[in-house]
VOBA-1610 file (N, C-alpha, C; in pm, whole numbers, padded with zeros to 5 digits, always signed):
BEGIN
Unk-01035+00444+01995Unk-01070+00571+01934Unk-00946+00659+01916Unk-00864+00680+02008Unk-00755+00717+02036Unk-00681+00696+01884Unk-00666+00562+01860Unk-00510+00482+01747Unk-00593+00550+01646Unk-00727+00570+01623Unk-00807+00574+01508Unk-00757+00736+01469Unk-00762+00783+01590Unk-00728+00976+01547Unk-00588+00961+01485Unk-00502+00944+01551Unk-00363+00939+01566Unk-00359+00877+01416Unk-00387+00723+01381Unk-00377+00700+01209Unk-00455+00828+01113Unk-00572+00881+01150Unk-00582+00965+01065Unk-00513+01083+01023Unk-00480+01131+01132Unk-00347+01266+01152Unk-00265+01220+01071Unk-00186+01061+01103Unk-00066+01055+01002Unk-00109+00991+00870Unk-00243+00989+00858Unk-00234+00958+00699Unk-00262+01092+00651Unk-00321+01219+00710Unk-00330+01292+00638Unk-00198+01367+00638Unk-00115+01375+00753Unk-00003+01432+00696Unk+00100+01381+00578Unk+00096+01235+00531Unk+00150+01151+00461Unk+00083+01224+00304Unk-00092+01166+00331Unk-00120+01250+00213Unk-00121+01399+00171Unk-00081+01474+00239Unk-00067+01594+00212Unk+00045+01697+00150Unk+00134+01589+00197Unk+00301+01594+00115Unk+00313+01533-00019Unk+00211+01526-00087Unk+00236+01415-00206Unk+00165+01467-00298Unk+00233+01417-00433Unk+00168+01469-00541Unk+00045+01423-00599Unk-00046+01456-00656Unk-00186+01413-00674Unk-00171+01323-00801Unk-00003+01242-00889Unk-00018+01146-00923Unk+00021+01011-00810Unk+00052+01078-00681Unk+00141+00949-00631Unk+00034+00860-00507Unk+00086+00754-00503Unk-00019+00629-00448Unk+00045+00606-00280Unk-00008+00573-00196Unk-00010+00549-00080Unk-00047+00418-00074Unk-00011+00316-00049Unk-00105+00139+00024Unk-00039+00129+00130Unk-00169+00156+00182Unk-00111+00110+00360Unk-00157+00017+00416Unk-00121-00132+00497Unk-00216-00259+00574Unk-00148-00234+00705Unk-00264-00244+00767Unk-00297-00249+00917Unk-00191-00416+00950Unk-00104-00406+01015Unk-00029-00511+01071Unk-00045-00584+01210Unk-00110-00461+01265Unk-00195-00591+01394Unk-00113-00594+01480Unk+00022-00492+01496Unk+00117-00524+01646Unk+00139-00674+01653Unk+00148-00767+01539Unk+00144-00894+01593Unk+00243-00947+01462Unk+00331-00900+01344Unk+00406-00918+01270Unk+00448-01093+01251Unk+00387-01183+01207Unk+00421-01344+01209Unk+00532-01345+01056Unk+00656-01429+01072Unk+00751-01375+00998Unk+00734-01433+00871Unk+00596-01547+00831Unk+00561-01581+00715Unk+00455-01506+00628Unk+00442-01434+00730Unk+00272-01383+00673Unk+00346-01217+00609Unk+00324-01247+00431Unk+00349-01146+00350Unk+00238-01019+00369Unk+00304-00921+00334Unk+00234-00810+00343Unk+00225-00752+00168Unk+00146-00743+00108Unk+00109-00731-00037Unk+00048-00629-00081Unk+00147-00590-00121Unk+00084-00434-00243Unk+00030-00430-00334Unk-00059-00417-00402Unk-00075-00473-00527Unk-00160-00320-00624Unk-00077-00294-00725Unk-00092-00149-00802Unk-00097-00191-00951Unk-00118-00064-01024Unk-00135-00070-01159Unk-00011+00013-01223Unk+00063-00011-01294Unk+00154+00105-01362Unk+00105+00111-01499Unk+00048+00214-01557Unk+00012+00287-01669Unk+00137+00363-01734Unk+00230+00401-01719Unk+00336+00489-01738Unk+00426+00443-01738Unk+00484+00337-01770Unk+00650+00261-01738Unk+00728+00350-01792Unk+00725+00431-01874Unk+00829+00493-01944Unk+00845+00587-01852Unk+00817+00651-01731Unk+00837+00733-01628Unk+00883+00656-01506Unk+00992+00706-01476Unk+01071+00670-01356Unk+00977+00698-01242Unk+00978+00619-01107Unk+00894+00625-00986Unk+01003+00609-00857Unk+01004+00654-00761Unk+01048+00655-00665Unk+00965+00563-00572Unk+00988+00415-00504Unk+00944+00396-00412Unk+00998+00341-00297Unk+00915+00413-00190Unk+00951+00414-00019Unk+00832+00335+00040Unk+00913+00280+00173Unk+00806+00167+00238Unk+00775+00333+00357Unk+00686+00314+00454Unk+00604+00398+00543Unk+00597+00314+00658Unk+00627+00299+00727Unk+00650+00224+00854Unk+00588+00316+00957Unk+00494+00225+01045Unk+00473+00272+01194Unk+00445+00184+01280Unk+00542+00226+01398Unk+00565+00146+01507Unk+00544+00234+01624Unk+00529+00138+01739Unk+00506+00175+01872Unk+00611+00152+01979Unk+00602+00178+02068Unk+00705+00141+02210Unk+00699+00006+02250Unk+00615-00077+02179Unk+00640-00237+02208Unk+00752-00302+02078Unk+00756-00202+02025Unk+00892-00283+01889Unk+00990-00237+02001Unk+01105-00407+01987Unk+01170-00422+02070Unk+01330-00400+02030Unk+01324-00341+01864Unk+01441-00318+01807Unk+01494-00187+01794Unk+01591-00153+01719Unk+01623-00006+01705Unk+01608-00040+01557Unk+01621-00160+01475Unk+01586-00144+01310Unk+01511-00240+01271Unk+01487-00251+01179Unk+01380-00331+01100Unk+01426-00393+00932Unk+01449-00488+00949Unk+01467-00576+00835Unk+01383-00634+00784Unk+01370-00622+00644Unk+01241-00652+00547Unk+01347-00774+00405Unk+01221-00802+00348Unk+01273-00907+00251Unk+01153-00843+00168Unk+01224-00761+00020Unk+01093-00700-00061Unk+01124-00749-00175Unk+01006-00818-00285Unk+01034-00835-00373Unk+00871-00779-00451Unk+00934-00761-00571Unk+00844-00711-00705Unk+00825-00773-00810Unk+00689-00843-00753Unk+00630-00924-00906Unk+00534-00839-00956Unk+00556-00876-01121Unk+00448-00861-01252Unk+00398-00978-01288Unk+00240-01033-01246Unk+00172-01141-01325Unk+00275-01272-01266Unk+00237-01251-01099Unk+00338-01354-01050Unk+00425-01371-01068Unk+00548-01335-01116Unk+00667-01367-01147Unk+00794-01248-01123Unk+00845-01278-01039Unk+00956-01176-00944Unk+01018-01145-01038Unk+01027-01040-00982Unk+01143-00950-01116Unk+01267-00871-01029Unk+01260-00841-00867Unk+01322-00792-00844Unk+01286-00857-00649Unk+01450-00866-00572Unk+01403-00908-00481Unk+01529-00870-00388Unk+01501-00788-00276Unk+01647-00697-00188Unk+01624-00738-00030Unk+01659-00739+00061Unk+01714-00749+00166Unk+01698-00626+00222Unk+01691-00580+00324Unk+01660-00437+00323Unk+01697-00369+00497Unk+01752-00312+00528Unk+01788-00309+00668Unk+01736-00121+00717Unk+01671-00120+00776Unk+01614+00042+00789Unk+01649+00005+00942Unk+01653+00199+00985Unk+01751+00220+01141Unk+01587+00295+01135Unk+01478+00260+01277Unk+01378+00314+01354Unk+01429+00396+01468Unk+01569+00401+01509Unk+01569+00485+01635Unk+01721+00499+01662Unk+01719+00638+01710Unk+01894+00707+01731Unk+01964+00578+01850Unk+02060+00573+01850Unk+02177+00476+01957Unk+02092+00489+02063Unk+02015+00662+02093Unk+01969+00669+02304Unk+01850+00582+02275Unk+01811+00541+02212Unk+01667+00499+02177Unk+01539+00564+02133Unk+01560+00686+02112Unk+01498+00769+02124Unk+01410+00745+01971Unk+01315+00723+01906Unk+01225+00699+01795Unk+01305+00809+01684Unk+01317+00755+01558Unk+01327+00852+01448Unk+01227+00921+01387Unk+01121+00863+01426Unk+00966+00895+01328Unk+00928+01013+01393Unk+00812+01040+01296Unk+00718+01174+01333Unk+00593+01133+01415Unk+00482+01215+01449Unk+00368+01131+01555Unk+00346+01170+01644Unk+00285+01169+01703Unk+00185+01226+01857Unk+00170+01091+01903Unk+00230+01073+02012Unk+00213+00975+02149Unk+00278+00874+02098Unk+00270+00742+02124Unk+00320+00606+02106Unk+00352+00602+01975Unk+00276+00634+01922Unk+00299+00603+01698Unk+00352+00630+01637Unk+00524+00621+01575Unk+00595+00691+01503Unk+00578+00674+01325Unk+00577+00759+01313Unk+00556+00686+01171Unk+00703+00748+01052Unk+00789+00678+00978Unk+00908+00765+00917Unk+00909+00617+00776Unk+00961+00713+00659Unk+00937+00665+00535Unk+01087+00670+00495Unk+01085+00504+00419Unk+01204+00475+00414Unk+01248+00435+00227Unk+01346+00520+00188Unk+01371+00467+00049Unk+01396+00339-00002Unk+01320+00288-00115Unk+01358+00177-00116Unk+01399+00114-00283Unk+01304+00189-00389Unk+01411+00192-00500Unk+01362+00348-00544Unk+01475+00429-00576Unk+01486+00562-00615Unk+01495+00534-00790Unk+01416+00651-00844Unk+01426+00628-01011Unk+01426+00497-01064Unk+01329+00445-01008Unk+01274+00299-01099Unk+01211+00313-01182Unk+01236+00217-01264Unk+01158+00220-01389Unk+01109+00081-01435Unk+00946+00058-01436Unk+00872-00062-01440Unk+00907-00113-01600Unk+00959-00255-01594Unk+00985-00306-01759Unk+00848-00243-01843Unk+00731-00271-01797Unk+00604-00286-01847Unk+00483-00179-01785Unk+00400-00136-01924Unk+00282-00113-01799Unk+00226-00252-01733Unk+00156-00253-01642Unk+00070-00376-01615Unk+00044-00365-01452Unk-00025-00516-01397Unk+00003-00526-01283Unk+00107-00526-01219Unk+00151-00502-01075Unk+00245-00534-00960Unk+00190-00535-00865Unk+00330-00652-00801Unk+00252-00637-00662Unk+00418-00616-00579Unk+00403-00543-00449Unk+00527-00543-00384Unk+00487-00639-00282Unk+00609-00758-00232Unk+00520-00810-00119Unk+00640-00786-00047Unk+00679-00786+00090Unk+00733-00790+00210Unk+00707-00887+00346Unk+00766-00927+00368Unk+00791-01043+00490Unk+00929-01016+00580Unk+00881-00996+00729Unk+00990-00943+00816Unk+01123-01071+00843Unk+01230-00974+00833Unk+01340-01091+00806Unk+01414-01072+00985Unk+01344-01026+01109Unk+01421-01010+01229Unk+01409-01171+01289Unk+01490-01194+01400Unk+01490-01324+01453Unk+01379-01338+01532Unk+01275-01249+01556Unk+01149-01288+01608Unk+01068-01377+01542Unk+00992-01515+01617Unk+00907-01525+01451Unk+00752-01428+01462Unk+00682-01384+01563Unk+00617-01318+01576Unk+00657-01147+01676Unk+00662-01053+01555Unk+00714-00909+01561Unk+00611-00809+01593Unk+00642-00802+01759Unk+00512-00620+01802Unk+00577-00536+01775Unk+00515-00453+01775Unk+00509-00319+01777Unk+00494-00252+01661Unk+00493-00345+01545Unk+00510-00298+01387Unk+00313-00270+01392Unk+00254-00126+01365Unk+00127-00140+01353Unk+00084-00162+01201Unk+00155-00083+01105Unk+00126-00048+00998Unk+00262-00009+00934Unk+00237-00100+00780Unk+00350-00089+00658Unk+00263-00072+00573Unk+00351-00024+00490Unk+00274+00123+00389Unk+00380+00112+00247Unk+00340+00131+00132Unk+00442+00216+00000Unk+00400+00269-00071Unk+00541+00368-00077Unk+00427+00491-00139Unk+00506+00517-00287Unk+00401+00526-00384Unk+00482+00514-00518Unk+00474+00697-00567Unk+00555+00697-00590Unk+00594+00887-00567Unk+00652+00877-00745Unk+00566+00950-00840Unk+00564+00944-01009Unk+00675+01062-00972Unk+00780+01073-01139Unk+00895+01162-01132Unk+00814+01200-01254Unk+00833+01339-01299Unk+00812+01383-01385Unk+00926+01371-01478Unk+00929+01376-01592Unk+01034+01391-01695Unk+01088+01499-01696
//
């Protein structure tokens, strides 16, 4: 009951900072991160001719055993990758101390990941992600998230 308050708090503070064109997908990760098992976004872009900002949303607990988090993200349209990065994000200062925002165990902090993009096409996408750390099964990761943030012209 507890994790259930605590996710709602930070989704509503997440949604509350955002503009009423921009998208949130968030999957529940299960504290149990297996380094094959993709995590999949899957959205509509209506607007390609408008640049989008998107950031992954990460939340972790005191059982992630790292200070960063390495991702492998790529962006297909109609199955077929169009774009694919390596990605290295810092979760916590040198003392250890968490970078994120949150009440109790749950940090949650949003990380850039392409600024002023611009989709070839309208159509489908999907973002997928798969953790690139030397664990093959990764705790403490509860929930990965992206949030597609529209730029106005």
């Amino acid at each position: 009951m507890l994790r259930f308050i605590v996710v709602f708090i930070l989704f509503l503070s997440v949604s509350s900072c955002q503009n009423g064109d921009d998208q949130v997908l968030m999957k529940e990760v299960g504290n149990q991160w297996k380094k094959k098992t993709a995590q999949t976004f899957d959205f509509d872009v209506k607007d390609a001719q408008n640049q989008k900002n998107l950031m992954f949303v990460v939340r972790n607990n005191n059982d992630y055993p790292y200070s960063n988090l390495r991702l492998i993200a790529s962006i297909e349209q109609n199955k077929k990758n169009i774009s694919t990065d390596t990605l290295n994000f810092i979760l916590a200062k040198p003392n250890g101390e968490w970078i994120g925002t949150g009440f109790g165990d749950t940090k949650e902090i949003i990380f850039q990941y392409k600024l002023n993009y611009k989709f070839p096409k309208n159509g489908k996408y999907s973002v997928k992600v798969v953790q690139a750390m030397r664990k093959d099964i990764l705790p403490g990761i509860e929930d990965l998230g992206i949030k597609i943030q529209n730029l106005k012209p």
